[in-house]
CHARMM internal coordinates of N, CA and C (Angstrom, degrees):
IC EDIT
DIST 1 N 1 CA 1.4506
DIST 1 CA 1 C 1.5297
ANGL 1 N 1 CA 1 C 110.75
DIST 1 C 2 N 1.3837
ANGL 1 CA 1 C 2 N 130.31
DIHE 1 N 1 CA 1 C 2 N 179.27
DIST 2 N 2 CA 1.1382
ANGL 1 C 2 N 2 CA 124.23
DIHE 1 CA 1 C 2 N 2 CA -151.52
DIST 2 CA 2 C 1.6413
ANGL 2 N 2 CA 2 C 81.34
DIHE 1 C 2 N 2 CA 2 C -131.10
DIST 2 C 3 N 1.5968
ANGL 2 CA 2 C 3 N 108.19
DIHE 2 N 2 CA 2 C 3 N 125.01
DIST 3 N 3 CA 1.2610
ANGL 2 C 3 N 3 CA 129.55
DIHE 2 CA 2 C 3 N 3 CA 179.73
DIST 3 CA 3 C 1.6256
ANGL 3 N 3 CA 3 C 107.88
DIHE 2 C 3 N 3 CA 3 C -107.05
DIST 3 C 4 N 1.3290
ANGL 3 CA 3 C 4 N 107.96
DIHE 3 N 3 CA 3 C 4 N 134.02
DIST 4 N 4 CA 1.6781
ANGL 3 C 4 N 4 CA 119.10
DIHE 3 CA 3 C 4 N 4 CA -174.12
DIST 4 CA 4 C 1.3899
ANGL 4 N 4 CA 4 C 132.63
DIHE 3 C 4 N 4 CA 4 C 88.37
DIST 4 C 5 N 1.4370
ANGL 4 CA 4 C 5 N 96.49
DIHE 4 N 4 CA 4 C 5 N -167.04
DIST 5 N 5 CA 1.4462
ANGL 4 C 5 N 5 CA 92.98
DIHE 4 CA 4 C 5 N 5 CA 160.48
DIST 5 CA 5 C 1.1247
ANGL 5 N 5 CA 5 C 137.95
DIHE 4 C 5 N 5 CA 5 C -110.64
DIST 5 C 6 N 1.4534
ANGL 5 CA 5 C 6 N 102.30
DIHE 5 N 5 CA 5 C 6 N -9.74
DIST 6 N 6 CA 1.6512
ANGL 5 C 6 N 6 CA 123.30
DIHE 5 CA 5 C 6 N 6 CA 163.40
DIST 6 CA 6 C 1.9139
ANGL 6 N 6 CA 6 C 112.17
DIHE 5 C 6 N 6 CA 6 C -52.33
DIST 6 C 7 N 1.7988
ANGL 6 CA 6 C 7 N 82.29
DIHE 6 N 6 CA 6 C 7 N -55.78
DIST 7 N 7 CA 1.7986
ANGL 6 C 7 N 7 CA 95.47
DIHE 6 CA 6 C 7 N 7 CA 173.17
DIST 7 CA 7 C 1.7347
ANGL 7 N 7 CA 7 C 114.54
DIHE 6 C 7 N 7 CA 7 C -48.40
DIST 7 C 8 N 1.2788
ANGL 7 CA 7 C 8 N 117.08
DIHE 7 N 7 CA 7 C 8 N -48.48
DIST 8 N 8 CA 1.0511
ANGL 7 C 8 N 8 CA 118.80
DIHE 7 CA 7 C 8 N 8 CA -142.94
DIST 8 CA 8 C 2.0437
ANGL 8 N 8 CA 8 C 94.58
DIHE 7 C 8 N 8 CA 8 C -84.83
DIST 8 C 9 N 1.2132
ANGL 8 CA 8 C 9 N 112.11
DIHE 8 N 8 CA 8 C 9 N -39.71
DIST 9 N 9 CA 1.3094
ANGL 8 C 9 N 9 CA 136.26
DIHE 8 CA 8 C 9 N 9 CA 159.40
DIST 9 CA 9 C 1.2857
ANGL 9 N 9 CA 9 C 114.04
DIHE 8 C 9 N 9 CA 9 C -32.68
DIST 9 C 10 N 1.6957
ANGL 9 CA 9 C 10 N 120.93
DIHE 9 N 9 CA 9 C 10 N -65.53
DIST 10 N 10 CA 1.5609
ANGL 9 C 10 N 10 CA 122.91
DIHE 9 CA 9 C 10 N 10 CA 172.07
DIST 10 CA 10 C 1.4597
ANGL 10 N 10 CA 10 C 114.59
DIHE 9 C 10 N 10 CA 10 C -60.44
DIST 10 C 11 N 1.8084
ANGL 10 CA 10 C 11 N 108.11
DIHE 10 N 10 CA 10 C 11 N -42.78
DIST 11 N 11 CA 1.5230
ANGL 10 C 11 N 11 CA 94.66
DIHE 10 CA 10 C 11 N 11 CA 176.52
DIST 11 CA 11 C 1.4649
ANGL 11 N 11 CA 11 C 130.48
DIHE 10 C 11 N 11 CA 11 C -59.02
DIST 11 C 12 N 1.7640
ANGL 11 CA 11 C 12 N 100.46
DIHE 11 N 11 CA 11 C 12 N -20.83
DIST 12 N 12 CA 1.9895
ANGL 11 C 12 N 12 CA 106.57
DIHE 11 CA 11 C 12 N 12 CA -174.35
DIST 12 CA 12 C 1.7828
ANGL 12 N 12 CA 12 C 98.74
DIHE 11 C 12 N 12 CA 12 C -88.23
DIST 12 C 13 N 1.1082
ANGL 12 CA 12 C 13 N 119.35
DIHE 12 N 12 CA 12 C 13 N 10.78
DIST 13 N 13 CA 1.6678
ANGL 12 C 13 N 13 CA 113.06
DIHE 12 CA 12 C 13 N 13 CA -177.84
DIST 13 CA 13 C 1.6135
ANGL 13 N 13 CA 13 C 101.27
DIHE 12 C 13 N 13 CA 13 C -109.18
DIST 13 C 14 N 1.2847
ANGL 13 CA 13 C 14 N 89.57
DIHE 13 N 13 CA 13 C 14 N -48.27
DIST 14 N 14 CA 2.3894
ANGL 13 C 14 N 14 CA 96.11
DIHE 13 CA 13 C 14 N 14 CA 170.08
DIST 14 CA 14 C 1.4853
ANGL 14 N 14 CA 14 C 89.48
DIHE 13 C 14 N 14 CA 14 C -41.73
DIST 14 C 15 N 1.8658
ANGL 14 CA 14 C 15 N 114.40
DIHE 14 N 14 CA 14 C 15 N -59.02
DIST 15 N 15 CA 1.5447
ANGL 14 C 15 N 15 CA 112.64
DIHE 14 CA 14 C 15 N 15 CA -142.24
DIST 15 CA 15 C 1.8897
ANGL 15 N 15 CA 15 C 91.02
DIHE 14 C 15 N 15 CA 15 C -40.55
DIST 15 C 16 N 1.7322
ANGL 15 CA 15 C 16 N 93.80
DIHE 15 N 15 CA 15 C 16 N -76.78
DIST 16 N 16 CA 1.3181
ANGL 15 C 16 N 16 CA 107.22
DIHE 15 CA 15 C 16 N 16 CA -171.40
DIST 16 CA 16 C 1.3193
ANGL 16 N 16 CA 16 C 131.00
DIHE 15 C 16 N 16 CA 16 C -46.98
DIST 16 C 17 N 1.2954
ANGL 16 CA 16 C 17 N 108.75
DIHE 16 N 16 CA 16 C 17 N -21.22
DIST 17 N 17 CA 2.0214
ANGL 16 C 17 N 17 CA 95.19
DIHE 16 CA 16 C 17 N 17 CA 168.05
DIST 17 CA 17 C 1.4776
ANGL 17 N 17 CA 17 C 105.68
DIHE 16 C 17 N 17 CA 17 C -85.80
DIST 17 C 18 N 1.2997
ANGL 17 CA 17 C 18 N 133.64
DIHE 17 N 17 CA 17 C 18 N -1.87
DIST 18 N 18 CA 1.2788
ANGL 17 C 18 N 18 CA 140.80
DIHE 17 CA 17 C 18 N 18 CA 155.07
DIST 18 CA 18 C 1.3991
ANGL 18 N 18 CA 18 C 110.97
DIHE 17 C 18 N 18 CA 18 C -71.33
DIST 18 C 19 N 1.1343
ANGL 18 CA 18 C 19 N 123.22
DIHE 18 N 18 CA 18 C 19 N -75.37
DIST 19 N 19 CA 1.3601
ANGL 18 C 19 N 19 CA 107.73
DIHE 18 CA 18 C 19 N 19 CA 179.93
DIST 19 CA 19 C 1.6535
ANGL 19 N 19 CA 19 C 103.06
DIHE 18 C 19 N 19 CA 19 C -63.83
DIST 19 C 20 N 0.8568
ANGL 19 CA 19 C 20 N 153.76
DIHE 19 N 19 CA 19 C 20 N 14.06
DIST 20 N 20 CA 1.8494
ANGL 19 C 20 N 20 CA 128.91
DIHE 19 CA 19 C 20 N 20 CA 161.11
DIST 20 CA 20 C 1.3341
ANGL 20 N 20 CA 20 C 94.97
DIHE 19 C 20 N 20 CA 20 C -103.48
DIST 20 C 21 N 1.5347
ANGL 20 CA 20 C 21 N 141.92
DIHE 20 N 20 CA 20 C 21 N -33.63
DIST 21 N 21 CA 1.0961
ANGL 20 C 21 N 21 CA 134.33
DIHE 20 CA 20 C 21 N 21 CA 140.16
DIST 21 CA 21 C 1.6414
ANGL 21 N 21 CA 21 C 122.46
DIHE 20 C 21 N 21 CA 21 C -12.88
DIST 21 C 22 N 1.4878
ANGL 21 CA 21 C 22 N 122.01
DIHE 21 N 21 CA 21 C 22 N -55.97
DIST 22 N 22 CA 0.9799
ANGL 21 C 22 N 22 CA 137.26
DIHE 21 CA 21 C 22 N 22 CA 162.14
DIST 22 CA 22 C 1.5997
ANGL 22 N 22 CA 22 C 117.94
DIHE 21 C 22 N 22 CA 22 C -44.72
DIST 22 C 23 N 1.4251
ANGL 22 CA 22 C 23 N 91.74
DIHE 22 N 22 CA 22 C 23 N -82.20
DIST 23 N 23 CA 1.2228
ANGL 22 C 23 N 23 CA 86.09
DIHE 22 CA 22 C 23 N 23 CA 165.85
DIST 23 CA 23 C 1.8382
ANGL 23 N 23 CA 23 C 100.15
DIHE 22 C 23 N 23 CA 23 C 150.32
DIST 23 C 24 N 1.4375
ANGL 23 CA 23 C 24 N 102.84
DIHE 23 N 23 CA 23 C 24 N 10.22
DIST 24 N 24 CA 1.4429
ANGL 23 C 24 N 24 CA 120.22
DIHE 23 CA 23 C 24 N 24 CA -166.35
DIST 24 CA 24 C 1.3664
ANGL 24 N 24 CA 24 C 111.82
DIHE 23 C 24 N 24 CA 24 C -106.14
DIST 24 C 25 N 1.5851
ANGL 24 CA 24 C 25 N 102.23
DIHE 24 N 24 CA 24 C 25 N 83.28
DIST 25 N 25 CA 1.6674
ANGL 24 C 25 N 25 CA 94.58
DIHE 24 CA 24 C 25 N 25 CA -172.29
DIST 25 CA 25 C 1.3763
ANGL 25 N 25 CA 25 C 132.14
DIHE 24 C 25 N 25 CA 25 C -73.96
DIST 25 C 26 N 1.3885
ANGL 25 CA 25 C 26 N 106.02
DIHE 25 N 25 CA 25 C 26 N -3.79
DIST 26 N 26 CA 1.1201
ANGL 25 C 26 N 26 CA 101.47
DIHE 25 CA 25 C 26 N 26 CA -154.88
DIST 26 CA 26 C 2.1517
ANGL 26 N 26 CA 26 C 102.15
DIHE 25 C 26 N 26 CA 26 C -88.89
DIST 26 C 27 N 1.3327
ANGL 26 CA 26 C 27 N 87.74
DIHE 26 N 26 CA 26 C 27 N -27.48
DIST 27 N 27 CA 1.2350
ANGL 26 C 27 N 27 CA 82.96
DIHE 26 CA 26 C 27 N 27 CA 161.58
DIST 27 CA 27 C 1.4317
ANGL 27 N 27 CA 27 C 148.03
DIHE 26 C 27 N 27 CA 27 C -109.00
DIST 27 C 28 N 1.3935
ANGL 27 CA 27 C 28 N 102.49
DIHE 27 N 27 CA 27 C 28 N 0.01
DIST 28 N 28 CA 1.4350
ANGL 27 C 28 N 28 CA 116.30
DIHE 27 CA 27 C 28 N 28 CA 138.53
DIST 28 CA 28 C 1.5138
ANGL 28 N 28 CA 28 C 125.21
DIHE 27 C 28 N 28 CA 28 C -55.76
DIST 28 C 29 N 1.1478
ANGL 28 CA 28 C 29 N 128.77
DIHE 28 N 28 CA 28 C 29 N -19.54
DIST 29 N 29 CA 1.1057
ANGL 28 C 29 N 29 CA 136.56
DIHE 28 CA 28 C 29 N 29 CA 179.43
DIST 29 CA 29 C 1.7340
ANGL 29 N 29 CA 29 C 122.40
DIHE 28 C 29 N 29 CA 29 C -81.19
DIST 29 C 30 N 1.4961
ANGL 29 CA 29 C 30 N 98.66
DIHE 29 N 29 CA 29 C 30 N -38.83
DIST 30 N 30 CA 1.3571
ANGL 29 C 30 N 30 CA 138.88
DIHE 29 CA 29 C 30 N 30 CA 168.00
DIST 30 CA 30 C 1.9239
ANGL 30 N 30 CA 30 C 92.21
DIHE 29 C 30 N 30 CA 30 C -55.70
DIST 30 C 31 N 1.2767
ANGL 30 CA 30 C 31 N 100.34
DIHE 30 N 30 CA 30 C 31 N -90.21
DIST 31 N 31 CA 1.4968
ANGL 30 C 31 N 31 CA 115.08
DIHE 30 CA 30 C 31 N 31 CA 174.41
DIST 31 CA 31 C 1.5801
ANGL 31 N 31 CA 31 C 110.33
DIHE 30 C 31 N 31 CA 31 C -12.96
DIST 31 C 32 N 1.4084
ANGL 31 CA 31 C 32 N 99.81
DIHE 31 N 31 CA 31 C 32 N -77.13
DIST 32 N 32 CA 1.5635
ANGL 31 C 32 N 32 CA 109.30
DIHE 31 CA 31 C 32 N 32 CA -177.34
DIST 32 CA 32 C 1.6941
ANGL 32 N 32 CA 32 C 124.70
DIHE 31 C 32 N 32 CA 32 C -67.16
DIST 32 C 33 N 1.4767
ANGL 32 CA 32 C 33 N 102.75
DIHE 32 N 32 CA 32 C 33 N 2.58
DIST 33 N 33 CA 1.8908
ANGL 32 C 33 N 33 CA 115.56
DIHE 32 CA 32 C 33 N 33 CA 153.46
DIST 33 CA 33 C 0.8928
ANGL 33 N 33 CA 33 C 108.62
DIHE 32 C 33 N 33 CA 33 C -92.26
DIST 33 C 34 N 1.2519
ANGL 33 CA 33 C 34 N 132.77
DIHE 33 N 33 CA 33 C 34 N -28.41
DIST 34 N 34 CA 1.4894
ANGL 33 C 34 N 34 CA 120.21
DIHE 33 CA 33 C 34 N 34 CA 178.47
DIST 34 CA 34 C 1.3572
ANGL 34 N 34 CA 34 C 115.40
DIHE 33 C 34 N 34 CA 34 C -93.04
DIST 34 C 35 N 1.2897
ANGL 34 CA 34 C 35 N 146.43
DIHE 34 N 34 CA 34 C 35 N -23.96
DIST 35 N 35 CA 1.3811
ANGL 34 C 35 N 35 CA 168.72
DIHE 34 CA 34 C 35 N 35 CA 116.90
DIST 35 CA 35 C 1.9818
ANGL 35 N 35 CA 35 C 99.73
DIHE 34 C 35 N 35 CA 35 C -1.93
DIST 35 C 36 N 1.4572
ANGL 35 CA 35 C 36 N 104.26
DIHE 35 N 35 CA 35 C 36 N -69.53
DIST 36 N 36 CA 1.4533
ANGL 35 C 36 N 36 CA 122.61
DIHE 35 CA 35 C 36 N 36 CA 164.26
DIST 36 CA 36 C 1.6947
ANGL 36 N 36 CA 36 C 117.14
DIHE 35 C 36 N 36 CA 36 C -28.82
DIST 36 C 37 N 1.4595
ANGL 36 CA 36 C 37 N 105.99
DIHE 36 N 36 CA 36 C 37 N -63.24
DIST 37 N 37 CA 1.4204
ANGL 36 C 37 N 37 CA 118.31
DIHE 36 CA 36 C 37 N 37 CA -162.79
DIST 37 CA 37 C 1.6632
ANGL 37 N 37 CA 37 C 98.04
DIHE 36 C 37 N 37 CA 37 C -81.93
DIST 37 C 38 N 1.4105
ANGL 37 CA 37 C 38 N 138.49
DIHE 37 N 37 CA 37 C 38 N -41.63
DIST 38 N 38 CA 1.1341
ANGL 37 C 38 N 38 CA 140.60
DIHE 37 CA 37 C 38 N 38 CA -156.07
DIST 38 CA 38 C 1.8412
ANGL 38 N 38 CA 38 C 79.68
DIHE 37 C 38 N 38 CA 38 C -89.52
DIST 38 C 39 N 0.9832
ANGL 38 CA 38 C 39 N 150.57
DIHE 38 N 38 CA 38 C 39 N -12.83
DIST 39 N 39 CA 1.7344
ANGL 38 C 39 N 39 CA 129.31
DIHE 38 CA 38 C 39 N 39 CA 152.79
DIST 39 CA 39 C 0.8760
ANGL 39 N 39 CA 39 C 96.45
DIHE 38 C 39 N 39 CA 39 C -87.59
DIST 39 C 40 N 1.0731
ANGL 39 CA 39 C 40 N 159.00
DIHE 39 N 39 CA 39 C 40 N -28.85
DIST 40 N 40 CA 1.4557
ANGL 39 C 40 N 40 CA 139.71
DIHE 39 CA 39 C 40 N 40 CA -158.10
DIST 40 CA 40 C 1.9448
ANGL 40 N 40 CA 40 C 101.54
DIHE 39 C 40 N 40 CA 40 C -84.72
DIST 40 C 41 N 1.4779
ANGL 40 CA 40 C 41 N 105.55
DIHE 40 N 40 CA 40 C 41 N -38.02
DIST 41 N 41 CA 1.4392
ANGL 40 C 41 N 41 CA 110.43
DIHE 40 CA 40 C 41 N 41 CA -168.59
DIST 41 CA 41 C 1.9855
ANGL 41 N 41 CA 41 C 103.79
DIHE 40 C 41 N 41 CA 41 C -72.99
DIST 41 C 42 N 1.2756
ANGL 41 CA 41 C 42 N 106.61
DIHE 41 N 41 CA 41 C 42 N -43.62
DIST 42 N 42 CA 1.3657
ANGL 41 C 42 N 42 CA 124.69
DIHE 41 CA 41 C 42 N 42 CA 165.83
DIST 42 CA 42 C 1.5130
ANGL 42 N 42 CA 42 C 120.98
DIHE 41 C 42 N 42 CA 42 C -38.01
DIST 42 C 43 N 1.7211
ANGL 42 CA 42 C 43 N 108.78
DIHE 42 N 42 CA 42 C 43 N -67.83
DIST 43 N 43 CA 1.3791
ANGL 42 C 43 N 43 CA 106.90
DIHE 42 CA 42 C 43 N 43 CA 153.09
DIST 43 CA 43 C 1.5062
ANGL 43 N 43 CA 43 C 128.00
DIHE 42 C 43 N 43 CA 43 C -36.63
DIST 43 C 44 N 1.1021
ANGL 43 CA 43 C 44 N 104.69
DIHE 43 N 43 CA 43 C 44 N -60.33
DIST 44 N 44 CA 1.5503
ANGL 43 C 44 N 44 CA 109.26
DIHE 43 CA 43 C 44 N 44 CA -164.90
DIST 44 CA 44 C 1.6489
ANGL 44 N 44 CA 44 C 105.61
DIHE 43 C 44 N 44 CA 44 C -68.40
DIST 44 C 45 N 1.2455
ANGL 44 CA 44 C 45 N 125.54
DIHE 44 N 44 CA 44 C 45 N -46.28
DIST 45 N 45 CA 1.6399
ANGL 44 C 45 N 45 CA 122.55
DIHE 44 CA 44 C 45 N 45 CA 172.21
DIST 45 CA 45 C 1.7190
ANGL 45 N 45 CA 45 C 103.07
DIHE 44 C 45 N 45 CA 45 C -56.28
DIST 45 C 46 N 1.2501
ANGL 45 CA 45 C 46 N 115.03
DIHE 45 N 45 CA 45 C 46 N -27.78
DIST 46 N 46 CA 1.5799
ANGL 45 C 46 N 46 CA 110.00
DIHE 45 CA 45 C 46 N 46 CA -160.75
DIST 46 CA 46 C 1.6116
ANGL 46 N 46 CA 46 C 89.76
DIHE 45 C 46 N 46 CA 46 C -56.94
DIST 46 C 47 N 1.4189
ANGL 46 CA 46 C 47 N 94.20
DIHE 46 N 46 CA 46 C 47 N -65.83
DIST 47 N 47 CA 1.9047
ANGL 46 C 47 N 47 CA 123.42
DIHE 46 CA 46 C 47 N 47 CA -162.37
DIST 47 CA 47 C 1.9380
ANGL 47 N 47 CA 47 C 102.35
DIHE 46 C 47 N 47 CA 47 C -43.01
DIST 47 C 48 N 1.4770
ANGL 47 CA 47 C 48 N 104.28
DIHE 47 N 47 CA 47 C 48 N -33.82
DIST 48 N 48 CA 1.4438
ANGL 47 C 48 N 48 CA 99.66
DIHE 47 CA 47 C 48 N 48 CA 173.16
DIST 48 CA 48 C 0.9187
ANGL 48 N 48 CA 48 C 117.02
DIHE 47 C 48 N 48 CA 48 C -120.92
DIST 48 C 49 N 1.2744
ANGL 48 CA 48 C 49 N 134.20
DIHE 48 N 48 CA 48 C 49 N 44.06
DIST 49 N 49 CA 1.3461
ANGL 48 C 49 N 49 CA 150.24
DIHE 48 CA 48 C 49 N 49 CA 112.39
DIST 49 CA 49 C 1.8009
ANGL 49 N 49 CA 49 C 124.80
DIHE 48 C 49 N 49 CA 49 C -44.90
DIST 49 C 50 N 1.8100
ANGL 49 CA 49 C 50 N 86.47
DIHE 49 N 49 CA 49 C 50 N -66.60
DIST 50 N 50 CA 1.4630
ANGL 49 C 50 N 50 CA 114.32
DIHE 49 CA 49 C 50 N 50 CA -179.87
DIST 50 CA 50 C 2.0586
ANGL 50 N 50 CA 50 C 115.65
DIHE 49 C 50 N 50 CA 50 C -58.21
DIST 50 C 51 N 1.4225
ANGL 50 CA 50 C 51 N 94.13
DIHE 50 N 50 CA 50 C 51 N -18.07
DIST 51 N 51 CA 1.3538
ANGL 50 C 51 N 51 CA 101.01
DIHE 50 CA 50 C 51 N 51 CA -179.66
DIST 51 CA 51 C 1.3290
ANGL 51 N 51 CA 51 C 113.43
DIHE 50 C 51 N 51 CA 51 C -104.92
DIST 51 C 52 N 1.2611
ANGL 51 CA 51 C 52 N 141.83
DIHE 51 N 51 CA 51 C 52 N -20.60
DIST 52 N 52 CA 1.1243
ANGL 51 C 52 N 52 CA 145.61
DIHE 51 CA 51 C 52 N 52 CA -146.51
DIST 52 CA 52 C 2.0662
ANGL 52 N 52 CA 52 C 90.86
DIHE 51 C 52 N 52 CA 52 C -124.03
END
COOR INIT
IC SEED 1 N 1 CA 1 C
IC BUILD
């Protein structure tokens, strides 16, 4: 199973080049915002982790 948010992040970026692969953008698009935000949230806990 896919542990984190790193994990959970790679699985919503597979999703979406699969679905535009498909041919379904709209939720590949979807996919790859949420893919987006789960690194962005990852980064930012890392950095205050690393500081704290």
């Amino acid at each position: 199973m896919v542990n984190g948010l790193l994990g959970l992040a790679i699985l919503f970026f597979v999703l979406a080049i699969i679905f535009a692969l498909i041919g379904a953008r709209g939720i590949a698009g979807i996919s790859m915002s949420v893919a987006k935000w789960l690194v962005i949230i990852f980064i930012v806990l890392a950095i205050i982790s690393l500081l704290l």
